[in-house]
C-alpha positions, 0 to 999 in steps of 0.5 A: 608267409616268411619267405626267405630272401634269394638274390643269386648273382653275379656281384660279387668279384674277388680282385684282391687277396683280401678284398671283396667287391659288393658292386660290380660296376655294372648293374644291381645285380645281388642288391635289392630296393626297398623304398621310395627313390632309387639308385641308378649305375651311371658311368660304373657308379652307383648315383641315388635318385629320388625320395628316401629309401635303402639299397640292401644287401640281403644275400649276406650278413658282415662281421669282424669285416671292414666295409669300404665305400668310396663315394663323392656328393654332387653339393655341399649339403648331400645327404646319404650314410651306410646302414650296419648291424641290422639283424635282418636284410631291411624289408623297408627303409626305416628298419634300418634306423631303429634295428641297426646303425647308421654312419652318416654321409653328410659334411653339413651336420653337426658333429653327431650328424655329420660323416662319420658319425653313428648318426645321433649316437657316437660324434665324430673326434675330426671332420676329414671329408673333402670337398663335393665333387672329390672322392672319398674312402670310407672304411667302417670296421666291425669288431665284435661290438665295436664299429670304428670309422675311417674317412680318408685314412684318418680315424673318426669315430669309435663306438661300442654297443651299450656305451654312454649315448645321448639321450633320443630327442628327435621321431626320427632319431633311432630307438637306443639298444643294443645291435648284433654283431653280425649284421646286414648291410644296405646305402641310403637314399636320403631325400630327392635335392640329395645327390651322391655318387659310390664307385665301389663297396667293398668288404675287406678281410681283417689282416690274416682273416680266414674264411672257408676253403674251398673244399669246405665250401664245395662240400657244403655246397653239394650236400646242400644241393644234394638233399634239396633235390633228393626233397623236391623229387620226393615230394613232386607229384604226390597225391593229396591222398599219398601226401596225407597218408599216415602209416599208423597214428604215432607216425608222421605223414609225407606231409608232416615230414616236409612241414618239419624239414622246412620249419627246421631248415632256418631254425637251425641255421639261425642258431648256427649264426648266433653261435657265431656270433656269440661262440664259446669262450672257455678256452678249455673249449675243444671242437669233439667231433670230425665232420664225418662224425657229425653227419654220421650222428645226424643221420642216424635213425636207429636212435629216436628223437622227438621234435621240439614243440616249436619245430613240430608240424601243425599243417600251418601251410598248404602244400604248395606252401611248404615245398616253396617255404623249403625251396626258398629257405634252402636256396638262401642257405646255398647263397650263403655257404657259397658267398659267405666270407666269415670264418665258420670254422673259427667259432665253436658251439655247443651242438646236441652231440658236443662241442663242434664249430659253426661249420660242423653246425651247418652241415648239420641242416642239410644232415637233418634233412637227409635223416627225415628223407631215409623217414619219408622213403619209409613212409612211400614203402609201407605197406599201405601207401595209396598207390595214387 
């Protein structure tokens, strides 16, 4: 069962205008191990152990973002890199290697494989690390298809996705293609001689960046919120029999009405990040719809609609499964709108009702779902609806 990811935390401290950080210098909190080895807080620094694995991110995706990790290694030949653009939170540590890239930590490579470097793809133009023991910042900045690299105040590296690379040579080199724009982040823990120490990974807002404000954000937030207990109450203490029951044929029982919720709920909101990622060009493009309007569309049922094929149930999961699918899925979505740096309303997208930006497509999941709960209530009031 596709369970989506939760990591609620406390990890994340604004302590610049224009700078966030990922590792509060304390513990783990927000990041996840995936595995052999591990990575330790000792002295307010993170400090690798053991065989290879990835310490992942997974409570958010990063682009058109600066990634920032100062880091030192314990000797000449330490080995370790800062894995970008994968499309999902790593579920083990070679998806890094194939599904994204990795910017290598190592001053003993090559120029391919050396810090820097996007590791056997794009060498880097200067080698600029100091030596073990002494700190060193590295910054890595996304740029639509471009990651550009920085090691100490000086550029190193330049590399856009789909330019001329070298051909793969090696098993453990990573597959050739194209990466997202937006993507996910994680630290490798190379092997068990490799010792390397961060004491801070940070996320810098491009000069003048906008993210959500804070009205935007608490709005979200709280319909989010709101329709998620409006879902669990409805569903809670239902009888196999009430949670079956379908007031005719052509109708949708409780059942199938929460089946659809929770296969819709990242349906939509992955294709709302996709549109951020690939947003209309057209510059005759103009946002047509205020928020109100948005919600106002999604919530009506006066005008039927019928589910794409892929969104239509199929009593794929047990009960229990589809209340925890949608608990999982909407609490992951929560984590998002709350943390998220992004500019959500920078990007316009083609929604059913028009053209509205990536956060109008947003609140379209918790707008939908408050559209099938008026549909459930329906089905609860109807006439033959089993008492218990």
């Amino acid at each position: 069962m596709r369970t989506a990811l939760l990591f609620i935390s406390s990890a994340i401290l604004v302590f610049a205008a224009e700078q966030v950080q990922l590792f509060n210098g304390k513990d783990l909190h927000g990041w996840k191990m995936v595995g052999p080895g591990r990575f330790v807080v000792e002295d307010g620094m993170l400090k690798t152990e053991g065989g290879m694995g990835l310490l992942t991110y997974p409570g958010m995706n990063f682009g058109n973002q600066t990634i920032r990790v100062v880091f030192k290694t314990a000797s000449e030949h330490a080995n370790s890199g800062v894995y970008i653009r994968m499309p999902e939170s790593a579920p083990d540590p070679w998806y890094g290697v194939h599904n994204g890239y990795e910017v290598q930590i190592d001053a003993g490579g090559d120029d391919w494989h050396c810090t820097g470097a996007i590791y056997s793809l794009s060498k880097v133009t200067k080698r600029t690390q100091k030596p073990m023991g002494e700190w060193n910042t590295m910054d890595i900045q996304l740029a639509g298809p471009k990651t550009i690299v920085s090691l100490n105040g000086e550029k190193v590296n330049e590399f856009t996705v789909g330019q001329e690379v070298p051909a793969r040579k090696e098993w453990f080199e990573p597959v050739r293609g194209p990466r997202p724009n937006y993507g996910y982040i994680g630290l490798q823990n190379h092997d068990k001689t490799s010792v390397v120490y961060f004491k801070e990974v940070s996320v810098l807002l491009p000069e003048g960046g906008k993210t959500l404000s804070q009205h935007d954000r608490d709005f979200a937030m709280s319909y989010l919120h709101a329709t998620r207990k409006q879902f669990l109450d409805m569903t809670a203490n239902l009888s196999e029999e009430q949670w079956k029951y379908k007031p005719g044929p052509d109708r949708w029982s409780v059942a199938e009405i929460a089946e659809h919720l929770a296969i819709v709920e990242n349906g939509l909101w992955d294709y709302a990040l996709g549109a951020m990622e690939h947003p209309l060009t057209d510059a005759s493009a103009k946002k047509q719809f205020d928020d109100e309007a948005v919600i106002k569309i999604m919530t009506d049922r006066s005008k039927k609609a019928q589910a794409p094929e892929m969104f239509r149930p199929t009593g794929r999961w047990t009960h229990e499964e589809i209340i925890s699918e949608f608990r999982e899925r909407r609490d992951a979505h929560i984590y998002f709108m709350d943390k998220t740096l992004n500019d959500l309303r920078g990007s316009l997208t083609k929604g059913p009702m028009g053209v509205i930006d990536v956060y109008q497509f947003l609140l379209m999941v918790p707008g939908h779902s408050e559209r099938h709960l008026a549909q459930m209530k329906e089905v609860m009031d109807s006439p033959g609806f089993p008492k218990k």
